[in-house]
N, C-alpha and C positions, 0 to 999 in steps of 0.2 A: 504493500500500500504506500503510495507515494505520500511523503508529508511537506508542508510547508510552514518553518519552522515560525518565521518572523511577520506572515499573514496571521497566522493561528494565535500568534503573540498578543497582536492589535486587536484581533477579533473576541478575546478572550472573554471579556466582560460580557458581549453582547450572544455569545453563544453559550453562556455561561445561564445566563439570564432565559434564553426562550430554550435552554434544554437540546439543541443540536451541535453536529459536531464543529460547524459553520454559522456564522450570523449575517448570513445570504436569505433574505426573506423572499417568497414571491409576491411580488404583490397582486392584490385581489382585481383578478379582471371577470366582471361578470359572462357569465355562460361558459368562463374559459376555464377560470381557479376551483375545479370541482373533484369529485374524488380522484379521479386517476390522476391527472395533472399534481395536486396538493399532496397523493400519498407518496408519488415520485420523486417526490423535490424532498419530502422529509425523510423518505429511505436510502437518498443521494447524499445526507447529510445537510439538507438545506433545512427552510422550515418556510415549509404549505402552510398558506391561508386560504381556507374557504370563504369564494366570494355569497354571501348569504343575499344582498343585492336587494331583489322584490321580493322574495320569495315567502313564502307562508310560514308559521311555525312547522306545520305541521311537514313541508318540503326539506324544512333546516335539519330536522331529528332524523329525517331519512337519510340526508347526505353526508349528516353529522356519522350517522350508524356503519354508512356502506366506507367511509374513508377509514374510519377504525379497524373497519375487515381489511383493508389494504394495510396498510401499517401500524406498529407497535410506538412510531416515533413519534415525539408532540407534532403538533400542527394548530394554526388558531384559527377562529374567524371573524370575520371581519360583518361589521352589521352597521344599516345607515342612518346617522343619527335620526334621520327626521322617517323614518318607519313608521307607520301608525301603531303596529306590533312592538315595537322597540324591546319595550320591557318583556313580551311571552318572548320576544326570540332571545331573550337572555337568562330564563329560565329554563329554555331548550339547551344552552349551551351549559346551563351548572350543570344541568340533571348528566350530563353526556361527559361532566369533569374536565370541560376544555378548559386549558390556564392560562391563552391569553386572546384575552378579546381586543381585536383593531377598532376602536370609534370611528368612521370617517364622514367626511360629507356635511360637518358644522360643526358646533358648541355641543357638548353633550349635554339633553336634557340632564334637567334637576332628577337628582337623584338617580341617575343609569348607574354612573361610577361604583357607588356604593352599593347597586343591585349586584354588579359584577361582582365587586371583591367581596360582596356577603357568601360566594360559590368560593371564594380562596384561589378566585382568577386572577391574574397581571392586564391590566389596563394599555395599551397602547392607544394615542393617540396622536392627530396629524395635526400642525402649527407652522402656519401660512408666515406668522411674523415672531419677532421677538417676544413682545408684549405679551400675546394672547400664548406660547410656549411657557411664559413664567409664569400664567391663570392656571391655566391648567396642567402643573406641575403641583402644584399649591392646593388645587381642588383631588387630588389623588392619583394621575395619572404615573405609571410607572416608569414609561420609556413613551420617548415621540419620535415620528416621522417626519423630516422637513423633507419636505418635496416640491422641488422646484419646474418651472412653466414649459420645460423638455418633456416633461413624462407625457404618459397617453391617458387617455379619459376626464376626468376631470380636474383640473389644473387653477393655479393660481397666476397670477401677474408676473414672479420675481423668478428670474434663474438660478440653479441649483449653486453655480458656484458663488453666487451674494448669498444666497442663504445661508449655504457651508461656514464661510468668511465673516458673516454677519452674526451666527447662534453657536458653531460649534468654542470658539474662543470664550463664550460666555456662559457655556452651560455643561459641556462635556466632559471637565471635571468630577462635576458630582452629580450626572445625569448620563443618564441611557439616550442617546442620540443616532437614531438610525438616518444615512441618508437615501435621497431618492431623486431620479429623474433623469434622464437620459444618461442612464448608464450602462451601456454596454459591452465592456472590456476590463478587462482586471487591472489595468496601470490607473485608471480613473478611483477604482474602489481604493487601491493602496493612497494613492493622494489624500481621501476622504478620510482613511484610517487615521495616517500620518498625523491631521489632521485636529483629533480626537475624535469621530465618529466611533460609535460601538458597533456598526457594523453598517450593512447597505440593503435596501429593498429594490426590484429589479421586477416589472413587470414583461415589456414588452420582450424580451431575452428568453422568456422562457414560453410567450403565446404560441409558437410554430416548433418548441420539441417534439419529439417523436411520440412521448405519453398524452401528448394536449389533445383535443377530441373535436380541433378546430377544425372546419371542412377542408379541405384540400385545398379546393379554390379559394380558399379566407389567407392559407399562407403560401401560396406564390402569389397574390398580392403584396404580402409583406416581404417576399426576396425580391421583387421587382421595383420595391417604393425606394424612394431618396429621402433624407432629412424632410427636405423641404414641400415634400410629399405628404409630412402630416401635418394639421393645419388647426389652428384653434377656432372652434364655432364661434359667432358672432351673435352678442344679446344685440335684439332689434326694439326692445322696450324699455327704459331706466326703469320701471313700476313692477317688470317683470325679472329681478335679478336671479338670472340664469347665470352659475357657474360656467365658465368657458370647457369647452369638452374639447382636445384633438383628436384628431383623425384622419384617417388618409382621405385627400378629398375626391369626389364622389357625387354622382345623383343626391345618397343619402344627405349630404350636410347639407344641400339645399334644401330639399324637404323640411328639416328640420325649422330652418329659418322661416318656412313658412308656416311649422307648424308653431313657431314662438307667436306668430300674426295671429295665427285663429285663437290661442288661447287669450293673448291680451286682448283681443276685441270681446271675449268671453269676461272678462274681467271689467272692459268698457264696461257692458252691460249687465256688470252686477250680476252675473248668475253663477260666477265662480268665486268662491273666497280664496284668497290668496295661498295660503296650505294647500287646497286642491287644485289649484294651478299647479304650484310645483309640483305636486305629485302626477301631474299629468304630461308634464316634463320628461319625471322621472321614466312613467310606465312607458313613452314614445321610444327612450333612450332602451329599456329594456327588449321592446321590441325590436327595434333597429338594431341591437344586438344580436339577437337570437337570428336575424334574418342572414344576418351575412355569418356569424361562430357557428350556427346549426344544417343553415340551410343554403349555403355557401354564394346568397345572394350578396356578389361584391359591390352591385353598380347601386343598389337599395337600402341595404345593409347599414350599418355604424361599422367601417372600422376603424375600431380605437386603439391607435400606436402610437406609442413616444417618438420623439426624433431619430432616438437609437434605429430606429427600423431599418435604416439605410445599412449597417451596418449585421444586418442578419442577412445571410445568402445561401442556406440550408438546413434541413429537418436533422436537429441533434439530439439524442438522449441526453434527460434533465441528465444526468450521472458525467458526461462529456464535458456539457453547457458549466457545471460546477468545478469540474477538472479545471479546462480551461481558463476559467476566471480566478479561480486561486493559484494557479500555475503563471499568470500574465502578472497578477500582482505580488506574487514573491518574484519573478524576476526584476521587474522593479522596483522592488526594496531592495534587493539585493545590490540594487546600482546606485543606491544612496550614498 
């Protein structure tokens, strides 16, 4: 077994922390982050997160159950703040003993934090900015994700290496700091290390391995995209604040912009409250997923890739994809 002395070194806290041998997370891509994909990555020595997304309580417990059949090794998942379920899909995950739940997608309601750690779970959450990282730090969160405006799906403003340069100096010390967002090669992760990161989250990297159950036609899209190829959605409403989502552009991201129209004009007319506006956001996005991950509708579909995508050019076993990227970032540690 090949080791890598002086990556495993920097990663230590952070693999230490979610229980794998690596603190290589995947991050959760809805339809994509499910059991085979999530048990692959945690029995490659990474650590799977199930993307729980829309999905029901009663869908979570299933894929909670079938991914424990696949692996013996942690894995967490990941749940969106603004669920209407919030709190049942967190009572799915104590009963099932997962120890680290991802918050994404806002503020954690009042009182989530505290449902979670009443199961004797570890909290992860994601922090756009400095400020709102020191909130919730302070409100219980155990380890954050700063994810910068490279990544695929939904994204913030600032790029990964201001945010790095911005939080890790100020928090890494006495804090669990994973980074995120266009990263797809080991000399980037050793930088971040270097750095004080506790370790790195990596979505798009891992949507077109060999275990992902993404259509065929969803990843030669992604070996044939450039950087510049995924592209962040555009809110058409200031009343309507929609998260900016990338994706390789497409039929689908126009769609969407027409469908941001029909809902604010729903909102003109007072027959949508604003909660179920977003939520009708959300469900489009869901959809638009499954069209192009399930049903390998590329031209219709969402597909949602970080920048990194230019940099994938074939179908690799998660076990290769993990090789390689510990292997590219000890050789350059080793050139320090």
């Amino acid at each position: 077994m090949t080791t890598y002395p002086k990556t495993s070194h920097l990663m230590q806290r952070g693999a230490e922390f979610l229980g794998s041998e690596t603190a290589i997370l995947c991050g959760a891509m809805s339809w994509v982050s499910e059991r085979n994909l999530v048990s692959a990555i945690s029995n490659a020595g990474g650590f799977g997160v199930i993307a729980c997304g829309a999905m029901t309580p009663e869908l979570l417990d299933a894929e909670i159950a079938a991914t424990k059949a696949l692996t013996s090794k942690p894995f967490g998942v990941n749940l969106i703040t603004m669920h209407p379920q919030l709190f049942d899909l967190i009572e799915v995950c104590g009963g099932h003993g997962v120890g680290h739940v991802v918050l994404a997608g806002g503020i954690p309601p009042k009182g989530s934090v505290e449902a979670i750690k009443a199961h004797g779970a570890k909290v992860i959450c994601f922090a756009p900015t400095l400020a709102l990282a020191k909130k919730l730090l302070r409100s219980g969160a155990d380890a954050l994700v700063i994810e910068g405006m490279e990544a695929g799906g939904h994204i913030g403003p600032v790029s990964t290496s201001v945010l790095a340069q911005e939080m890790l100096p100020e928090l890494a010390d006495d804090h669990l700091i994973f980074v995120a967002g266009g990263i797809g090669r080991g000399q980037a992760i050793a930088g971040y290390l270097e750095m004080g990161a506790a370790g790195v989250q990596l979505g798009t990297r891992f949507a077109c391995a060999s275990e992902s159950i993404a259509h065929p036609d969803f990843k030669k899209a992604f070996f044939r995209a450039s950087a510049r190829d995924a592209v962040a959605s555009v809110q058409v409403d200031p009343r309507l604040p929609v998260i900016p989502v990338r994706a390789l552009k497409n039929k689908g991201t126009e769609e969407f912009t027409a469908k941001q129209i029909e809902v604010a004009g729903l909102l003109d007319r007072e027959e949508v409250a604003m909660d179920e506006a977003q939520l009708q956001i959300e469900h489009y996005w869901a959809g638009a997923l499954r069209r192009a991950v399930i049903d390998g509708d590329v031209e219709n579909g969402s597909l949602m890739a970080g920048q990194s995508v230019g940099m994938l050019k074939e179908e690799e076993p998660v076990a290769v994809i993990i090789d390689k990227l510990m292997a590219q970032s000890e050789e350059a540690l080793a050139r320090r």
